[in-house]
Structures are given as C-alpha cells and as structure tokens.
C-alpha positions in Angstrom: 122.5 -26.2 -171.2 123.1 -24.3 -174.4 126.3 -23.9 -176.0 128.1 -20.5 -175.3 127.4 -17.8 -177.4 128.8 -14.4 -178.1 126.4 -12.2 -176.5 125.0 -10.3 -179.4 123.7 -13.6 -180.6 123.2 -15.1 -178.0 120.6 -11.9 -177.4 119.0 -12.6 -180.8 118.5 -16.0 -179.7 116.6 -15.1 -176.3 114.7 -12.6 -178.4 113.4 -14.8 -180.8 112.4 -17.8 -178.1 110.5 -15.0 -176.0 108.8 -14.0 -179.3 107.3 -17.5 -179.9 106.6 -17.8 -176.0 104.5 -14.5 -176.0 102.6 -15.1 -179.0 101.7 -18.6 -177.7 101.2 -17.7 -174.3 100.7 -14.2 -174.2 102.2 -11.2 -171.8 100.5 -12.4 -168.8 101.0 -16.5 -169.5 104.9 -16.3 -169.8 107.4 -16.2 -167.1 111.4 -15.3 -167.3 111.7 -19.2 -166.1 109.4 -20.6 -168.9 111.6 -18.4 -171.1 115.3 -19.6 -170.0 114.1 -23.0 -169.8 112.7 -22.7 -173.7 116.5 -21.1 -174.0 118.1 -23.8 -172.7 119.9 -20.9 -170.3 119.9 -20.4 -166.7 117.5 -17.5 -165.7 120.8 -15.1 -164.5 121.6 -15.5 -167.8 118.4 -14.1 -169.2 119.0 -11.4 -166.8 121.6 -10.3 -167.9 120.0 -9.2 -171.2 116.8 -8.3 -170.0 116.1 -6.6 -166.5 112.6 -8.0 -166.6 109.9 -10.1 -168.2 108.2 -6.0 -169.3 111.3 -4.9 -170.2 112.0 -8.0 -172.4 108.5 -7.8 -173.7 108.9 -4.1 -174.7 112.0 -4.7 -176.4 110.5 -7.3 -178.4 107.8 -5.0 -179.5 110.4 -2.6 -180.8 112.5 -5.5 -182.6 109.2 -6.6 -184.4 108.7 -3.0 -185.3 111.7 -1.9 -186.9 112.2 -5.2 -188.6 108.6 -4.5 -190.2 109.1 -0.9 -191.0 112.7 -1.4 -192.7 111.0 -3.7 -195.1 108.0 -1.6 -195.8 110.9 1.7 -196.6 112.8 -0.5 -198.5 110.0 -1.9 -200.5 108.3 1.8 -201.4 111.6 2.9 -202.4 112.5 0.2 -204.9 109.3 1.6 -206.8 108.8 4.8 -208.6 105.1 5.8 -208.7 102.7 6.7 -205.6 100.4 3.6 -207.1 103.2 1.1 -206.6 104.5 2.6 -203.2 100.6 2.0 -201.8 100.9 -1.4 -203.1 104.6 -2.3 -202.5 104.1 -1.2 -199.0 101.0 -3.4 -198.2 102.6 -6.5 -200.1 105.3 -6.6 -197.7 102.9 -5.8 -194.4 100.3 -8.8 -195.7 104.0 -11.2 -196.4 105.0 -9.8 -192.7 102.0 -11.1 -191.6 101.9 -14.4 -193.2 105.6 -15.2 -192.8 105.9 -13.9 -189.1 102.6 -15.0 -187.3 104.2 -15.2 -183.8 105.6 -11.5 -184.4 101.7 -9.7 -185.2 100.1 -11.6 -182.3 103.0 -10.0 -180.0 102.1 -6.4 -181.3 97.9 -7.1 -181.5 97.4 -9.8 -179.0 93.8 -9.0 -176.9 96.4 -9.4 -174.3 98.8 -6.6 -174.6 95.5 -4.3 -174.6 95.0 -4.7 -171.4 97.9 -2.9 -170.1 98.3 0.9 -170.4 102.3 0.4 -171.1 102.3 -2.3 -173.4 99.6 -0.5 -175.2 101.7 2.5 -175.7 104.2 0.6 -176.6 101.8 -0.9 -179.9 100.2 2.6 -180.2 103.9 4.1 -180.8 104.4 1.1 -183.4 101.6 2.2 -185.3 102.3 6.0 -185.1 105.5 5.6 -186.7 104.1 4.2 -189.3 101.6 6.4 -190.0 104.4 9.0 -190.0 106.1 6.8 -192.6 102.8 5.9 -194.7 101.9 9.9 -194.3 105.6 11.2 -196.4 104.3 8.9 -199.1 101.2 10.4 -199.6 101.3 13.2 -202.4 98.2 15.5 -202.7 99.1 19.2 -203.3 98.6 21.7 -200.5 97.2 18.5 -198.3 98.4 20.0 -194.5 100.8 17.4 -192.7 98.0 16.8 -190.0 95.5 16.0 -193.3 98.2 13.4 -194.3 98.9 12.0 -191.0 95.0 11.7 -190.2 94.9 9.5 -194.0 97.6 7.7 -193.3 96.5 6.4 -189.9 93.4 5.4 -191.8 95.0 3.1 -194.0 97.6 1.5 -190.9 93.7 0.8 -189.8 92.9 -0.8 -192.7 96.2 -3.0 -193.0 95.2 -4.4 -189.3 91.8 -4.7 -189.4 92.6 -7.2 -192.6 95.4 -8.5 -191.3 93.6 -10.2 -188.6 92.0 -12.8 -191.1 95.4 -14.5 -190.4 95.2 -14.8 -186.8 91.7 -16.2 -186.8 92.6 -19.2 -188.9 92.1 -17.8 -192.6 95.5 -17.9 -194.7 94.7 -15.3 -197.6 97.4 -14.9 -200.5 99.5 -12.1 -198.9 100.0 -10.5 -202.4 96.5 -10.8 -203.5 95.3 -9.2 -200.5 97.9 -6.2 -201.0 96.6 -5.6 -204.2 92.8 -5.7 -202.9 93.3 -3.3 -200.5 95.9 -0.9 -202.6 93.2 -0.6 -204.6 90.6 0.6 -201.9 93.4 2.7 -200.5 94.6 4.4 -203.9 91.0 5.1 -205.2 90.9 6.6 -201.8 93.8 8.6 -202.2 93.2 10.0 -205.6 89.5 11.6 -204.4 91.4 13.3 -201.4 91.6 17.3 -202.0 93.2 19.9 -199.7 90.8 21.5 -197.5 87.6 19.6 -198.4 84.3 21.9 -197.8 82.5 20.1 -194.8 79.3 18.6 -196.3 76.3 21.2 -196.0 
C-alpha cells in the first residue's frame, strides 16, 4: 500500500498514474481498479478524489491543458516581436509534445473522439487556445472573428504536425517549430482586413 500522503499530492500523484493509464490504454480500456492498483491505493481512496472514471478523465484533460497553455503564455511573453511570439509559442507546443507523449495522446487519442463529452472537453482545449493564439495576432483593422478564424487555423496546423510523434517519428521539437513558424508567419504577414472574395 502506498505511503500516506497529504492529499494535494497525493491528488497529483493519482493524476499523473491515470495520465499514463489513459494514454496506454485509452478512455474505454481503463478502469478506477486498474488505476488504484497502478496507485498502489485502495479504490475508496481514488474515490475520494475523483467521483468517477469520466470525471477523473475530464479533469485530466483540463490538467494537461492549462499545464500546456501556461507554458505557451509564458514563452510569447518572454519575446518581443510578433515573429518570435509565432515561433516561441510553437517551440514550446512541439517540446510539449515530445517531452509529455502520454499527456497529447490523452487530449487526441482516436478514442476520446468517440464520445460527445470527452470530445467537448478536447474541442474546449483547443478553443482556448485559439482565443490565446488569436490576441497575438496583430493585423490592423483584422475583426476579432477574422483573428479567431486564423488562429484556429494555425492550432490545426500545430496538431496535424504534431501527430508525427505519436505515429513513431521523433522530429527535433525546435526544428519543427521553426518550420512551421515560418509557414505560419509568411501566412500572417499576407493577411489583410476585409479581403475582397476572389471574383
């Protein structure tokens, strides 16, 4: 049995056990038993920090989240031009991803889009970071809904690469962030508020 902790740690550690359990496993594979036993904790015990195996699963997905998104503010505001914000903030998402496997395969697992909640739960992830992508982006008279649609466009782009890492492929996180920074900003600097349609 493990040793007794005070609870706030003893929270972290049930958190970060369930975290490797679902990314291994997946939502569907994992039970609150197969979760106190990795513990080393009796499964009351797990209930008394999480009411349920969603509600533990959901919580997770909001751990991973803010953990990620304090590290992509922190990185665009340690630098001072838009250039370096674009590519400070995808250095740290690619390092997220290479550092914290068992964390992206909890938020993108084929798994978790198969259920409406849990998907909400991801989609809300992403949205906030859109929101948080879309104050960085600075094109005069752009509307907030022009910025928001960009900035969704480029949390696309982080994913869509990011998955390289989950199939087997182990890019050079910075390398990578400086690739697509690139895309992104040459992107950025053709956008003009209210584009004419194309004839």
């Amino acid at each position: 049995m493990a040793a007794r902790l005070p609870a706030a740690a003893r929270r972290r550690q049930l958190l970060d056990i369930a975290l490797a359990e679902f990314a291994e496993q997946g939502f569907s594979g994992v039970s609150m038993d197969r979760v106190a036993e990795a513990a080393g904790v009796t499964k009351p015990v797990l209930y008394q920090h999480f009411r349920s195996k969603r509600a533990l699963y959901l919580e997770l997905v909001d751990d991973v989240a803010d953990r990620l998104e304090s590290a992509v503010v922190k990185a665009t505001a340690d630098v001072d031009s838009p250039r370096e914000q674009v590519e400070a903030g995808f250095r740290v998402y690619f390092r997220f991803v290479t550092e914290h496997r068992d964390a992206y395969r909890l938020l993108f697992s084929a798994d978790t889009r198969r259920d409406g909640e849990l998907t909400e739960a991801v989609l809300r992830v992403e949205e906030t970071f859109a929101h948080a992508i879309a104050g960085l982006i600075d094109v005069e008279g752009l509307s907030d809904d022009d910025r928001l649609l960009l900035a969704r466009g480029i949390v696309g782009i982080a994913e869509v690469t990011s998955r390289q890492s989950l199939a087997g492929s182990s890019p050079d996180p910075d390398a990578v962030a400086h690739r697509v920074a690139t895309l992104a900003w040459a992107g950025l600097r053709g956008v003009r508020a209210s584009p004419e349609p194309p004839a």
